[in-house]
TIPAZA-390694 format. One line per field, with one value per residue: residue in one letter; residue number from 0; x, y, z of N, C-alpha, C in turn. Coordinates in nm, 3 decimals, padded with zeros to 5 digits, always signed. Layout:
resn <- (A_...)
resi <- (NUM_...)
n_east <- (X_...)
n_north <- (Y_...)
n_up <- (Z_...)
ca_east <- (X_...)
ca_north <- (Y_...)
ca_up <- (Z_...)
c_east <- (X_...)
c_north <- (Y_...)
c_up <- (Z_...)
END
This chain:
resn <- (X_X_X_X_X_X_X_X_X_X_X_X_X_X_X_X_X_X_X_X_X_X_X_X_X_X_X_X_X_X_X_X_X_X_X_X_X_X_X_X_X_X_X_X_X_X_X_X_X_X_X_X_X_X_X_X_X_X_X_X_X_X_X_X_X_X_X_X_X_X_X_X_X_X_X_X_X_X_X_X_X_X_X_X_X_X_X_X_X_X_X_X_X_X_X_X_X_X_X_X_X_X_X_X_X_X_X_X_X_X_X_X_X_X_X_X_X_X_X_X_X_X_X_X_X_X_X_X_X_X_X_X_X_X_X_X_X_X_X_X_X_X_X_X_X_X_X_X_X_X_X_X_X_X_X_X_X_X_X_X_X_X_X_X_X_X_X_X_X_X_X_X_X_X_X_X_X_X_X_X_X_X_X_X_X_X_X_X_X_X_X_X_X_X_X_X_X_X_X_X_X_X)
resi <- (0_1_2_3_4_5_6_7_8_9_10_11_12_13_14_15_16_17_18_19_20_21_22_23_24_25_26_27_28_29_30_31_32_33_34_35_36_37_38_39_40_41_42_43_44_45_46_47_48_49_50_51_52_53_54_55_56_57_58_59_60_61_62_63_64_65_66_67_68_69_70_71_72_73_74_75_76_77_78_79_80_81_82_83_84_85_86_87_88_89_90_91_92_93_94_95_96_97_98_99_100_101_102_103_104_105_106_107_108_109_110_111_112_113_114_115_116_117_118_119_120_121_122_123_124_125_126_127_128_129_130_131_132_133_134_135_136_137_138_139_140_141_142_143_144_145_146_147_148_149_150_151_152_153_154_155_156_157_158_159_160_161_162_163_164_165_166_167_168_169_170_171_172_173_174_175_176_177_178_179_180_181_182_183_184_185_186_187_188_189_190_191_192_193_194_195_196_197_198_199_200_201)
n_east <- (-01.027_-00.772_-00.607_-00.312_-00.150_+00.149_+00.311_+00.143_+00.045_-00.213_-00.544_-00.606_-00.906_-01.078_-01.373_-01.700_-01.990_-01.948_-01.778_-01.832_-02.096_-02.046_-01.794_-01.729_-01.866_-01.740_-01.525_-01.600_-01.719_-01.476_-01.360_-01.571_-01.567_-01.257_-01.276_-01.448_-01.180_-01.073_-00.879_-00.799_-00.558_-00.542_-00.407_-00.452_-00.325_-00.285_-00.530_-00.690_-00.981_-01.039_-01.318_-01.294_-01.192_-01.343_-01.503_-01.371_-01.324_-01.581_-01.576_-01.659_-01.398_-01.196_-01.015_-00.831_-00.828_-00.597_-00.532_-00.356_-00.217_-00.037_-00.087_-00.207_-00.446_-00.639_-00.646_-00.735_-00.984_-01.120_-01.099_-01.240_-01.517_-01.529_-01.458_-01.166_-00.891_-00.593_-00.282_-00.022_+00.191_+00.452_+00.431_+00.603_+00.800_+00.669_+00.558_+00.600_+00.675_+00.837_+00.640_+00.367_+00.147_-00.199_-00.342_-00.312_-00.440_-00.448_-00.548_-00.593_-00.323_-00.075_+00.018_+00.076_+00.288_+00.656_+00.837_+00.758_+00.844_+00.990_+00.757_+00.616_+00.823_+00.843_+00.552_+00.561_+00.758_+00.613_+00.411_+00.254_+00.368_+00.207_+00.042_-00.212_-00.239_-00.471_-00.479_-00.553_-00.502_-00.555_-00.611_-00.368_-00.431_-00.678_-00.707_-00.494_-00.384_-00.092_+00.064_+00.355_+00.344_+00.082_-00.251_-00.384_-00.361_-00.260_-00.089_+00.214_+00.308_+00.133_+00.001_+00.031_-00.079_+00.081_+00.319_+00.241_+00.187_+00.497_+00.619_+00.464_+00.626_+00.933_+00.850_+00.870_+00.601_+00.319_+00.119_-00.241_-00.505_-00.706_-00.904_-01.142_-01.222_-01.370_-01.541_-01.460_-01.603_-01.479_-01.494_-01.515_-01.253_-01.124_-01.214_-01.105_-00.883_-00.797_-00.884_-00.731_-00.480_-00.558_-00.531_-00.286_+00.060_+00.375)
n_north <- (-00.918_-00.767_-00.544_-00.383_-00.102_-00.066_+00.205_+00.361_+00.202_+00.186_+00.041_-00.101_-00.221_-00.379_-00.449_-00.617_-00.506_-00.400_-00.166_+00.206_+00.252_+00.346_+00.361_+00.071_-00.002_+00.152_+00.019_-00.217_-00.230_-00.114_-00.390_-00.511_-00.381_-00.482_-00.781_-00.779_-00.840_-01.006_-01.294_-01.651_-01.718_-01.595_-01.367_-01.192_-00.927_-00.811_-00.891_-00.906_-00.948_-01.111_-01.082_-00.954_-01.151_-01.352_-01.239_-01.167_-01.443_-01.554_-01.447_-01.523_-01.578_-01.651_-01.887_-01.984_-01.831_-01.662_-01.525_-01.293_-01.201_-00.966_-01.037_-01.365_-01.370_-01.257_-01.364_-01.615_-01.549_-01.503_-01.735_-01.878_-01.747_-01.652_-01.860_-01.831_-01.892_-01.864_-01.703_-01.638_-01.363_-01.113_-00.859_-00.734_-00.957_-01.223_-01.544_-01.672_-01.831_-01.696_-01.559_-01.670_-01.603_-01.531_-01.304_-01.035_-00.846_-00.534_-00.375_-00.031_-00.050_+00.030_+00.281_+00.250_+00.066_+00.155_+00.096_+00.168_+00.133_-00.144_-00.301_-00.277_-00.431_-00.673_-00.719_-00.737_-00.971_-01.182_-01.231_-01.363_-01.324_-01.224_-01.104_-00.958_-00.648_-00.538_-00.239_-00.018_+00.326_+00.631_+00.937_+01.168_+01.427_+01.469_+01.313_+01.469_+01.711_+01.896_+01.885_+01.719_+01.499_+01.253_+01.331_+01.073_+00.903_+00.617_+00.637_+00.588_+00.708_+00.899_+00.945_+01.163_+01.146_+01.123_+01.045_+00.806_+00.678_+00.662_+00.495_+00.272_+00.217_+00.191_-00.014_-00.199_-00.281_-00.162_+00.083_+00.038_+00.092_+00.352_+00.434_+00.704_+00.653_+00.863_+01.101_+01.467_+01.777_+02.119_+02.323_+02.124_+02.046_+02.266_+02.332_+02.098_+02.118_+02.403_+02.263_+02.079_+02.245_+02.345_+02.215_+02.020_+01.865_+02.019)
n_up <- (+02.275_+02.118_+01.919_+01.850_+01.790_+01.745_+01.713_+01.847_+02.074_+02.135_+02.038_+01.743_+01.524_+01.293_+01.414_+01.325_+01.430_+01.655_+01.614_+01.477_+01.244_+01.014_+00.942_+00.938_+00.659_+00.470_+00.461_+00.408_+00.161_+00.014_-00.022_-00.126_-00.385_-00.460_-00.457_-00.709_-00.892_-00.768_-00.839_-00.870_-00.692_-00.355_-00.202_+00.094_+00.288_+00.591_+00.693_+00.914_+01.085_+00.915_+00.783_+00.541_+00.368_+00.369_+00.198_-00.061_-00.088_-00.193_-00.448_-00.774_-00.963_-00.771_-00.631_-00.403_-00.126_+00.106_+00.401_+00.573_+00.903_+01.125_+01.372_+01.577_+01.711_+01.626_+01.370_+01.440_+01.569_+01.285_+01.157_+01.299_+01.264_+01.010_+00.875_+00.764_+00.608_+00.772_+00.809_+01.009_+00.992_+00.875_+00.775_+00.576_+00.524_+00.378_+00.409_+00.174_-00.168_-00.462_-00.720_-00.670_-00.630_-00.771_-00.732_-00.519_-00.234_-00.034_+00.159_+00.309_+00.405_+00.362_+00.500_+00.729_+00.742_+00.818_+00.590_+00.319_+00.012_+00.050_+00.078_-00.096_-00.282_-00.199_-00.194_-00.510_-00.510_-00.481_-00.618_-00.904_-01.278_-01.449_-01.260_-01.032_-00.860_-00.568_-00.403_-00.163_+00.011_+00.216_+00.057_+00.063_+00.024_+00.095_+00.333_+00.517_+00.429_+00.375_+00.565_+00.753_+00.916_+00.951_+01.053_+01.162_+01.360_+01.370_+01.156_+00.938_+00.725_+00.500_+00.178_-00.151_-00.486_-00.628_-00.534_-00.413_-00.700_-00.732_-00.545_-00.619_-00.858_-00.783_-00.617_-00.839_-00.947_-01.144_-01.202_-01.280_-01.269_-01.170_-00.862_-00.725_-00.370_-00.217_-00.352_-00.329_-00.288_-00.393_-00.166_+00.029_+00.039_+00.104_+00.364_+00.497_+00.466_+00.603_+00.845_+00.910_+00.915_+01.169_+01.342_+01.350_+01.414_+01.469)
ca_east <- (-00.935_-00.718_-00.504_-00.280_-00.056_+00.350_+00.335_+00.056_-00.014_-00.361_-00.582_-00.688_-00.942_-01.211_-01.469_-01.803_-02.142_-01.862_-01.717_-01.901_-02.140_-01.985_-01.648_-01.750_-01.972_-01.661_-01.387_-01.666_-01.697_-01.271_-01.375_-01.638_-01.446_-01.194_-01.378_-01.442_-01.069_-01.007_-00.899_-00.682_-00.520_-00.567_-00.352_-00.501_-00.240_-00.340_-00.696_-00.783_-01.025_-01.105_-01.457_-01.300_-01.109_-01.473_-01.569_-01.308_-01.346_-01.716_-01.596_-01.625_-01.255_-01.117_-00.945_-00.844_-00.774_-00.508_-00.552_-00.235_-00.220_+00.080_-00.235_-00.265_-00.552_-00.755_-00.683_-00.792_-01.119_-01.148_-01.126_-01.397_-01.610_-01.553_-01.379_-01.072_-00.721_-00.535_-00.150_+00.057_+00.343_+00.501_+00.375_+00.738_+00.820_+00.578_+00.625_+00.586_+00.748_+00.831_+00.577_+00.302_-00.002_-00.246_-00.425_-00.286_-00.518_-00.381_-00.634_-00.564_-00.210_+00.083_+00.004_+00.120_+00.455_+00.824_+00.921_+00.657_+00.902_+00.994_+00.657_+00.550_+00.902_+00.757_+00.446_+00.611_+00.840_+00.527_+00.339_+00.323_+00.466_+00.098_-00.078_-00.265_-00.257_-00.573_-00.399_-00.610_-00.476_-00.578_-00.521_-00.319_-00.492_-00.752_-00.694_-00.380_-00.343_+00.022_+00.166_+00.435_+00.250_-00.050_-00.354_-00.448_-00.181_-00.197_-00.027_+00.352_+00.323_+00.031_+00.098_-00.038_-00.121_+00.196_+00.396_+00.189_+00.308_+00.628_+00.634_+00.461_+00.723_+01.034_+00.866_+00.830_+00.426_+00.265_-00.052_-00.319_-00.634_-00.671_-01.005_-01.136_-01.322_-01.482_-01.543_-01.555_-01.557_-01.333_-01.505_-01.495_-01.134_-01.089_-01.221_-01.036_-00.692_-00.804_-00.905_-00.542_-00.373_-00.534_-00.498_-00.165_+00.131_+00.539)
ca_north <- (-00.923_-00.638_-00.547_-00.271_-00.036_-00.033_+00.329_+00.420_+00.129_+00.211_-00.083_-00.093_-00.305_-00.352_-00.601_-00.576_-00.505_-00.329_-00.023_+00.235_+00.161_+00.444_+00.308_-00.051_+00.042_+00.202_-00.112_-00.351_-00.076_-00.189_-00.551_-00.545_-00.350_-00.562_-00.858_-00.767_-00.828_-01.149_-01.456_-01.813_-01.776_-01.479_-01.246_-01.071_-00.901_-00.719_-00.928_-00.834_-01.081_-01.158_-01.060_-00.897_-01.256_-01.360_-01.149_-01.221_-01.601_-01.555_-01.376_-01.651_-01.647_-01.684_-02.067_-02.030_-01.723_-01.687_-01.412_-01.279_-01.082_-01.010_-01.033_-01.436_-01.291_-01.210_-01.476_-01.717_-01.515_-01.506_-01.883_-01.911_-01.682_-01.595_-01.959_-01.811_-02.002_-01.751_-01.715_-01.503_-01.293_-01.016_-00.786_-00.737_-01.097_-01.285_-01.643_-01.752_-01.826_-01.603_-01.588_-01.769_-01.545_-01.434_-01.155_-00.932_-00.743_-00.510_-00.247_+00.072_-00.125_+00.046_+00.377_+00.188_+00.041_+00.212_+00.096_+00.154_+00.052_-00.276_-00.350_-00.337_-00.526_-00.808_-00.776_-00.824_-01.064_-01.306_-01.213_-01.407_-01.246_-01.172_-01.101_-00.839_-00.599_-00.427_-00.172_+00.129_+00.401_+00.745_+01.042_+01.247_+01.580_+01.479_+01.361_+01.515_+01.790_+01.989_+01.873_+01.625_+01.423_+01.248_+01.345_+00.978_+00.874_+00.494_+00.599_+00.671_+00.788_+00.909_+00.984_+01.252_+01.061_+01.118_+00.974_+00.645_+00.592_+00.686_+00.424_+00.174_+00.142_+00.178_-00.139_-00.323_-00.247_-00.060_+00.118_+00.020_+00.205_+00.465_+00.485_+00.760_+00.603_+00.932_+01.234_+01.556_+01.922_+02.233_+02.344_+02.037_+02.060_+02.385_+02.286_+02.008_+02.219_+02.449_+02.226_+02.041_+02.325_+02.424_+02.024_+01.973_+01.922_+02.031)
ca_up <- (+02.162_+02.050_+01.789_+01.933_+01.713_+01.791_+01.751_+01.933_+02.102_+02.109_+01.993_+01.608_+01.448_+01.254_+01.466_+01.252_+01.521_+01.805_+01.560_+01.402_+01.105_+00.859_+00.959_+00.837_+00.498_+00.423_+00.489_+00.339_+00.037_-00.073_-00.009_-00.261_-00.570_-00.469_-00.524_-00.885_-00.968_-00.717_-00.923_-00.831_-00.574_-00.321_-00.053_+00.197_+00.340_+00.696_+00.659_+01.056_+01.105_+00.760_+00.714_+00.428_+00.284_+00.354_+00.043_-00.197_-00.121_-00.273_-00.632_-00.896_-01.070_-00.645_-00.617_-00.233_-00.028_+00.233_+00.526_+00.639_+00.943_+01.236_+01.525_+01.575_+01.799_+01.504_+01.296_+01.540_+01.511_+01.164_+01.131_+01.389_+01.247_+00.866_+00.814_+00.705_+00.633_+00.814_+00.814_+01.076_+00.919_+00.911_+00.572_+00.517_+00.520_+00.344_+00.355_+00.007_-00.259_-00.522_-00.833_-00.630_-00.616_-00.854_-00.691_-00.376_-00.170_+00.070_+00.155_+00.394_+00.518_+00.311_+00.530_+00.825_+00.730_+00.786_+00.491_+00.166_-00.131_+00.075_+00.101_-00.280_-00.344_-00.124_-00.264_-00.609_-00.540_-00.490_-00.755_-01.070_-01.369_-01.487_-01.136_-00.975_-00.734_-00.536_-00.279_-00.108_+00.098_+00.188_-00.018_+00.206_-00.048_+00.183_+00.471_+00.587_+00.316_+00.385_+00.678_+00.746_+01.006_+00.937_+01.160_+01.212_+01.518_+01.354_+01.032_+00.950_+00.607_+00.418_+00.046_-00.258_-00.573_-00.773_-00.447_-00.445_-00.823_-00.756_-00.442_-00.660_-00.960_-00.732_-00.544_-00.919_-00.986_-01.324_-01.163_-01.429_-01.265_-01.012_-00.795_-00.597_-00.259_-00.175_-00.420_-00.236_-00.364_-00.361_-00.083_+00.148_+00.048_+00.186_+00.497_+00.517_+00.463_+00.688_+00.965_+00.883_+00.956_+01.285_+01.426_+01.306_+01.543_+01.416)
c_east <- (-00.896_-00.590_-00.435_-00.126_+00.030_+00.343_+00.246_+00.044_-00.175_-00.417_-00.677_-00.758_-01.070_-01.334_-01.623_-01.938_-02.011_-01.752_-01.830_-01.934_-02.089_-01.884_-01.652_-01.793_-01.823_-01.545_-01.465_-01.682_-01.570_-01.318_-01.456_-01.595_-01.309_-01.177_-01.426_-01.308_-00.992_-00.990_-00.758_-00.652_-00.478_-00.469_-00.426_-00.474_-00.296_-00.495_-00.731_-00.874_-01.100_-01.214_-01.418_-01.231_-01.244_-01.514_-01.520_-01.315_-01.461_-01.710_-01.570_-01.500_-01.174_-01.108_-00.971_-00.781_-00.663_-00.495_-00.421_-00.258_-00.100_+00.006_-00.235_-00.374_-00.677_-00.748_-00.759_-00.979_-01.196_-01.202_-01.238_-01.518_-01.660_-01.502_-01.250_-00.943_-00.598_-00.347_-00.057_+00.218_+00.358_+00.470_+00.484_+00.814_+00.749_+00.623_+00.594_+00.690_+00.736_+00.723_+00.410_+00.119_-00.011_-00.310_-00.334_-00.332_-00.487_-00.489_-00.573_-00.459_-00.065_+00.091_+00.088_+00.237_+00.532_+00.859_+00.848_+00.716_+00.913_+00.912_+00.612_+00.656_+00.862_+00.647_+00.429_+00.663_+00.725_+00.408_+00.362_+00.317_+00.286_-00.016_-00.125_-00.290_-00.372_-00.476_-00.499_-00.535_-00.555_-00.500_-00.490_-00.379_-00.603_-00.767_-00.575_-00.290_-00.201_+00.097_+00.233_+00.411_+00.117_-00.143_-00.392_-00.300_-00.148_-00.157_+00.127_+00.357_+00.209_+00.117_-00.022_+00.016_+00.002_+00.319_+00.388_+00.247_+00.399_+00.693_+00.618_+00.594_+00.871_+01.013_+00.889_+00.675_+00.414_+00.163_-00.118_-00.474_-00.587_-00.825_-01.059_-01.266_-01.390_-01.456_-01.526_-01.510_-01.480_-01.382_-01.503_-01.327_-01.069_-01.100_-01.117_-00.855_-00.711_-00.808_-00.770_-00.446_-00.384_-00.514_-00.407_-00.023_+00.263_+00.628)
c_north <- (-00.782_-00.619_-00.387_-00.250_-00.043_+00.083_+00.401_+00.371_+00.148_+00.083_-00.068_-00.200_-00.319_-00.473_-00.577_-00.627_-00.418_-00.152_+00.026_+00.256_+00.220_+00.369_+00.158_-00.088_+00.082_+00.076_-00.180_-00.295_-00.140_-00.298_-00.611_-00.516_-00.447_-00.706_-00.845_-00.808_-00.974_-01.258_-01.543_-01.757_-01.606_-01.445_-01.180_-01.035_-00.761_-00.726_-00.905_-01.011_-01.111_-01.171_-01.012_-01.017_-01.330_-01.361_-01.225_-01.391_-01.611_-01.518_-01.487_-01.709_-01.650_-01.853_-02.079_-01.861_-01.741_-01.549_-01.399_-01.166_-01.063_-01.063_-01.191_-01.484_-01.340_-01.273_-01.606_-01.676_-01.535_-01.627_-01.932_-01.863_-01.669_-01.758_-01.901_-01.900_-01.868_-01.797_-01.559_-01.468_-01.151_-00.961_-00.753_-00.781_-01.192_-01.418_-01.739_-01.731_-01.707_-01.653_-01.713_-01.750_-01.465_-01.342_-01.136_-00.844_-00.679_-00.383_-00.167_-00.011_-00.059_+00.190_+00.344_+00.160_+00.158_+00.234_+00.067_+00.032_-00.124_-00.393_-00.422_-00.447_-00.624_-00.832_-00.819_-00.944_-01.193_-01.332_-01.248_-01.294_-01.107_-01.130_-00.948_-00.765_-00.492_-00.370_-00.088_+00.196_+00.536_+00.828_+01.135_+01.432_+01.574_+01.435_+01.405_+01.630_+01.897_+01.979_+01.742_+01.530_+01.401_+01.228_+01.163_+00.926_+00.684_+00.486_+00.683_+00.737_+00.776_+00.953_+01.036_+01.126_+01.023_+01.021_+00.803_+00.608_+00.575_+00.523_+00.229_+00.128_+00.139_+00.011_-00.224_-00.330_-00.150_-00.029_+00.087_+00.122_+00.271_+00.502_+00.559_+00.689_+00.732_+01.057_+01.366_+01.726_+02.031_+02.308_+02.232_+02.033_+02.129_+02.382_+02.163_+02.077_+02.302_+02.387_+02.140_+02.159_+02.339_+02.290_+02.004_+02.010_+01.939_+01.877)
c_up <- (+02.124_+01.969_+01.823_+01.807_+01.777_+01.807_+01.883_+02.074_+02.182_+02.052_+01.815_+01.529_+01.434_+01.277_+01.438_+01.403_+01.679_+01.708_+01.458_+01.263_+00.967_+00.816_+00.854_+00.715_+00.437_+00.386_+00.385_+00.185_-00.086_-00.096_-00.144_-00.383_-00.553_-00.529_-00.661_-00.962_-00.886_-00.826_-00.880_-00.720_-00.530_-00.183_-00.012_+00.299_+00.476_+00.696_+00.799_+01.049_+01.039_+00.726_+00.574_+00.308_+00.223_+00.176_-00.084_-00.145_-00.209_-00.436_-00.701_-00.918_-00.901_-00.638_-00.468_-00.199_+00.115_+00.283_+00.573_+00.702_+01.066_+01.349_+01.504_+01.628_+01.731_+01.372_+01.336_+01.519_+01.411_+01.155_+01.200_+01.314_+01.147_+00.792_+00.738_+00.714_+00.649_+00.847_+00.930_+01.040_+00.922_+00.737_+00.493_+00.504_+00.490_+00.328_+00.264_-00.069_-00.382_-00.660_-00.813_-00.603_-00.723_-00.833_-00.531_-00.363_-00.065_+00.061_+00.309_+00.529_+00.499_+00.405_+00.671_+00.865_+00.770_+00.699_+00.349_+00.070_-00.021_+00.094_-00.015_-00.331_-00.294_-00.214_-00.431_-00.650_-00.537_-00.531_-00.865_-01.184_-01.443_-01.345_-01.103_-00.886_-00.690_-00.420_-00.281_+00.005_+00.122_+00.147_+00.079_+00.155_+00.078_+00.298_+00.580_+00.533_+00.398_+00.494_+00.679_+00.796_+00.982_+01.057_+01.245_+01.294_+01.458_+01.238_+01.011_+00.859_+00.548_+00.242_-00.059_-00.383_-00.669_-00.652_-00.423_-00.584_-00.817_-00.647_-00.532_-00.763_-00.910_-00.687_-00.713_-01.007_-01.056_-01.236_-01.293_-01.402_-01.157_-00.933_-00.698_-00.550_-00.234_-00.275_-00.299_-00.301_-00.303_-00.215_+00.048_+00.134_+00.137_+00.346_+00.566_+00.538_+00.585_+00.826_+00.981_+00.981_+01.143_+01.384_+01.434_+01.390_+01.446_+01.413)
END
């Protein structure tokens, strides 16, 4: 089974006991704060093979979850494995109705897209009036600090903190919190800029 990037086409995905264990602590990490904020009826938009729908099916105020991923690969998996009710779509064609979900979970997927704003307008348009959105990406301060190209070859656009707001309320979305996934200090920064620079292609 493989889940192979358009750009790269390289194979990306997160198959828990075959990728390494940082890698997964980290994915399963979103899944769980996520899970604090699941309720009625759930998106999980670019769920892979929904160990992570898994999760939020388990949080109390969750009704039913629905796994959406383009891979029918790795939905097929899911359902085998995690029991998921998996849906294959396109993240920039969702096929629901408008005003139809109360939670959307899209963790480390908006980095991916072409087209950001068209993403969040999707993910508005099928969001009820009162619903909620968990999103994670990386902060491009850290991992892709000053260059135009982000280091990781399976992402088109990374984005600095004021760019993500700006992305969210064009799509339609109020940010209400803001969480950092990894602290790290002015000196791992530095390194990080530095080692940016000397990696980094024109």
């Amino acid at each position: 089974m493989q889940h192979v990037d358009r750009e790269t086409n390289i194979p990306e995905v997160i198959l828990i006991g075959y990728v390494d264990n940082n890698v997964v602590e980290e994915h399963l990490a979103r899944y769980l704060i996520a899970q604090r904020f699941s309720r009625g009826i759930v998106l999980d938009i670019a769920s892979g093979t929904g160990y992570g729908s898994s999760i939020l099916a388990r949080a109390e105020k969750s009704i039913y979850v629905i796994s959406v991923d383009i891979n029918y690969d790795l939905l097929r998996y899911g359902a085998k494995v995690f029991n998921i009710n998996g849906v294959q779509a396109d993240a920039l064609k969702l096929p629901f109705r408008d005003g139809a979900l109360d939670t959307v979970v899209t963790l480390e997927t908006i980095e991916h897209l072409p087209d950001p704003i068209s993403f969040i307008k999707e993910i508005s348009r099928v969001l009820k009036f009162d619903g909620l959105v968990v999103l994670s990406t990386p902060n491009k301060l850290y991992s892709s600090p000053f260059v135009k190209k982000p280091l990781n070859p399976y992402h088109i656009k990374e984005f600095y903190l004021g760019e993500l707001e700006f992305v969210l309320k064009q799509g339609g979305l109020e940010p209400c919190y803001v969480l950092c996934g990894k602290p790290f200090t002015k000196l791992a920064l530095i390194r990080r800029v530095i080692g940016t620079m000397t990696k980094s292609n024109p």
